[in-house]
C-alpha positions in Angstrom: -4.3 4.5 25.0 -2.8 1.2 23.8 -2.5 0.8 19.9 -1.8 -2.0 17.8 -0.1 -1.8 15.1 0.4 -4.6 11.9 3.5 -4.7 10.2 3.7 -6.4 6.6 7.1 -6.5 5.9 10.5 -6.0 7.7 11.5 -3.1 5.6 8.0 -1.0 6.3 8.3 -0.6 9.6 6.1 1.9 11.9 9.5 4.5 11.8 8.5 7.8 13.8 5.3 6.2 14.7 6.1 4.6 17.5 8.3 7.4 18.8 5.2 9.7 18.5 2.6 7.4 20.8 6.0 7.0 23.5 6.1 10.8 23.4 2.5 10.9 23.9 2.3 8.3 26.8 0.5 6.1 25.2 1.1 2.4 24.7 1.8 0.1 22.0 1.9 -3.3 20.3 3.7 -4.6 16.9 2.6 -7.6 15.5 4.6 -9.1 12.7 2.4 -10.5 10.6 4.9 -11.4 8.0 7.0 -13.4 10.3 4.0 -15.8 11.5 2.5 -13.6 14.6 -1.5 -14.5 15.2 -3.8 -11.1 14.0 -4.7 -9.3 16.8 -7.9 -9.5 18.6 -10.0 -5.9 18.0 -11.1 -5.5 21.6 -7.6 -5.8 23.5 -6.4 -2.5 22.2 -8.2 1.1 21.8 -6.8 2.1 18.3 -5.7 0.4 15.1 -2.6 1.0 12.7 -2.0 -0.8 9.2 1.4 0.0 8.2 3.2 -0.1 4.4 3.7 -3.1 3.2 5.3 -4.5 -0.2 2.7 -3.8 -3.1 2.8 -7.3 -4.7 0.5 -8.4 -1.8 -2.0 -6.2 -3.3 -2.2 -9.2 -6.5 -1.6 -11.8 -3.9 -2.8 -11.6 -1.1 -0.3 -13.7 1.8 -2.3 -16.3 3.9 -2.9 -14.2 6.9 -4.6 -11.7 5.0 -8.1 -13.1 5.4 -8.0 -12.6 9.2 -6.5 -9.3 8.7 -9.4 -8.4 6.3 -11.8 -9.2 8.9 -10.0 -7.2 11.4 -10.0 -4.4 9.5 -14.2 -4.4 8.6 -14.5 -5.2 12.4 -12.7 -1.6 12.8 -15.0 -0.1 10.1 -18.4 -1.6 12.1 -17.0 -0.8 15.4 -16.1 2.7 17.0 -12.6 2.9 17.5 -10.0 4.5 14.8 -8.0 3.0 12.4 -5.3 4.0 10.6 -3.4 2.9 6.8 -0.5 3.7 5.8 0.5 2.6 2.2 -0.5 -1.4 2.0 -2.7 -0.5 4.8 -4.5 2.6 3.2 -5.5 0.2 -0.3 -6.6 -2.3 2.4 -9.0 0.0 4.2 -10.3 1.9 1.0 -11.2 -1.7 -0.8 -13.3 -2.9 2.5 -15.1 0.2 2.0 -15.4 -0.3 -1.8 -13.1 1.6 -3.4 -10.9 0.5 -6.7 -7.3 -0.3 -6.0 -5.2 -0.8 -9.3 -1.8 0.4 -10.9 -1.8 3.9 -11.8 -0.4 5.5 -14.6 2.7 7.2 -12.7 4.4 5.4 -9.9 5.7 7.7 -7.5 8.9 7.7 -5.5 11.0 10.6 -3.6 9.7 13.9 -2.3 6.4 14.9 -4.0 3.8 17.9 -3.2 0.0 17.1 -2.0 -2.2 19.6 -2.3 -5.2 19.8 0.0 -8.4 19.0 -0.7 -11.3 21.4 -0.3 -13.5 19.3 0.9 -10.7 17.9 3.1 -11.8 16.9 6.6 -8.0 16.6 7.9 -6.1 20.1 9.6 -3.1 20.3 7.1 -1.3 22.8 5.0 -3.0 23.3 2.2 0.4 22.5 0.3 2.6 19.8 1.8 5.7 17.5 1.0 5.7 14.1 1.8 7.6 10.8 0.9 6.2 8.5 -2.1 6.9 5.1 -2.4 3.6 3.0 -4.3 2.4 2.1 -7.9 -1.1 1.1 -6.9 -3.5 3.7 -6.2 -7.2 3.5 -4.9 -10.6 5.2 -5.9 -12.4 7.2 -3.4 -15.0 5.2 -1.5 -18.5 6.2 -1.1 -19.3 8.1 1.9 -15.2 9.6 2.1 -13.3 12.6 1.7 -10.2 13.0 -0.7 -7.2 14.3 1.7 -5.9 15.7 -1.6 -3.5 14.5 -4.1 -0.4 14.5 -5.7 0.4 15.5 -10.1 0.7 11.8 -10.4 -1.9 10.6 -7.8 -4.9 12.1 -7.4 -6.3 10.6 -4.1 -3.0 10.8 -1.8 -5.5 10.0 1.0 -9.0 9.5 2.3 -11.0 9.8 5.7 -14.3 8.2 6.4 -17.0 8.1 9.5 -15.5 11.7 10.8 -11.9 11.1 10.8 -12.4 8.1 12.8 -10.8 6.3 10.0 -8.2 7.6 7.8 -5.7 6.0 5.0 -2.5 7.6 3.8 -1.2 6.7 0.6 1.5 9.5 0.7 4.0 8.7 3.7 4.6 11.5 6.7 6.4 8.7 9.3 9.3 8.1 7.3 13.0 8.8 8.7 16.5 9.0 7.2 17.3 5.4 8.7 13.5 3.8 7.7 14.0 5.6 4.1 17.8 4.1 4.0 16.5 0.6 5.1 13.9 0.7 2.0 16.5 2.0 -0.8 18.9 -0.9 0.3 15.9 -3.8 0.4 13.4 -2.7 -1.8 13.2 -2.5 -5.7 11.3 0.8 -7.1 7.9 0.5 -8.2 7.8 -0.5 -12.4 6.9 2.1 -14.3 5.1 0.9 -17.4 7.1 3.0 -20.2 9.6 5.5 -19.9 7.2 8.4 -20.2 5.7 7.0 -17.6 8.5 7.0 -15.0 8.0 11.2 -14.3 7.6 10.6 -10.9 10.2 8.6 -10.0 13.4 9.8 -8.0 16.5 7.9 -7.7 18.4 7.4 -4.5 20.5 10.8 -5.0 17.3 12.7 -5.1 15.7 11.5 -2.1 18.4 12.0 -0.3 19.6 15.7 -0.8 18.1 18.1 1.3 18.0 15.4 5.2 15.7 19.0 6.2 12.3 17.0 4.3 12.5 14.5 7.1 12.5 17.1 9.7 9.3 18.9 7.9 7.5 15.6 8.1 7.5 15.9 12.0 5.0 18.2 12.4 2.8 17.4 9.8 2.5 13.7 11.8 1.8 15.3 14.9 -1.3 17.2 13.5 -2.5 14.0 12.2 -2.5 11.2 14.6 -3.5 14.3 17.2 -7.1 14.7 14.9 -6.7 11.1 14.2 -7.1 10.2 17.9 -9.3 12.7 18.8 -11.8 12.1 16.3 -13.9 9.5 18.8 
């Protein structure tokens, strides 16, 4: 298979991704849309992935967003699967209706998802995985919770049979990607200091290098359903 896949920012970058589909055999195709490259058109690739992005083009939206909007609802009519991480996940959940606003606890650092029940995705039903957002979304109509976090209680959805799926929590991050985002990127804002729970400081997310290694696996499982789902 060849995938595309839309980058929002230089620091949110596809990370093991793109290892994973090489290790696979199949193809793929970066477009950075930040740095002026054209949307991609849906029918010269057979899968779809909207990586991170930084959240302040949540409340303002850049000026390729439009097109990337209607890329994404042409995935949600069509057949072939679509993937969000972060940016991409709130994208994909408000084209199928759902609310995205700040929550009440950013999250940062190592934090554990619990499984849904009614989850639709082969996981553990207790995982760790890497945090980095103060929006959240609502579950759309029509989709199933992957489960959720203390802080975040939809950490993910899937929609149309696992065709599509959107990740707020983050399972593709490495040590460099992570180190690349802590030297760039300012945390998420919490908005008092009770508020700030969830947030870990560089120290923290760094301790135990073994997390990364966990996350490995727990990729695989997904983008394996992810692209088997059609």
């Amino acid at each position: 298979m060849h995938i595309h896949l839309l980058q929002h920012g230089p620091d949110h970058g596809p990370a093991r991704i793109t290892d994973w589909l090489t290790s696979m055999g199949h193809s793929y195709t970066v477009f950075h849309l930040y740095a002026g490259e054209l949307t991609p058109r849906p029918n010269e690739c057979d899968a779809l992935i909207i990586l991170d992005g930084p959240e302040a083009l949540i409340s303002q939206p850049p000026t390729w967003f439009k097109a990337e909007d209607k890329l994404i609802n042409r995935y949600l009519d069509g057949q072939k699967p679509l993937l969000g991480i972060g940016l991409g996940a709130h994208w994909i959940a408000r084209a199928l209706g759902a609310v995205v606003a700040p929550g009440t606890y950013p999250e940062t650092g190592w934090h554990t998802v619990t499984l849904a029940p009614e989850s639709t995705l082969d996981l553990p039903e207790e995982f760790t995985a890497f945090m980095w957002h103060r929006y959240v979304f609502s579950l759309p109509d029509d989709a199933f919770s992957l489960g959720g976090s203390e802080a975040a209680p939809v950490q993910g959805l899937s929609w149309d049979s696992g065709r599509v799926i959107g990740l707020l929590c983050h399972l593709e991050v490495t040590p460099a990607s992570v180190k690349q985002l802590l030297s760039t990127t300012p945390q998420p804002v919490a908005s008092s200091p009770a508020a700030s729970r969830y947030l870990q400081n560089d120290a923290q997310i760094n301790e135990n290098p073994n997390r990364f290694i966990h996350l490995a696996p727990l990729l695989d499982r997904l983008m394996t359903q992810w692209l088997s789902a059609v």
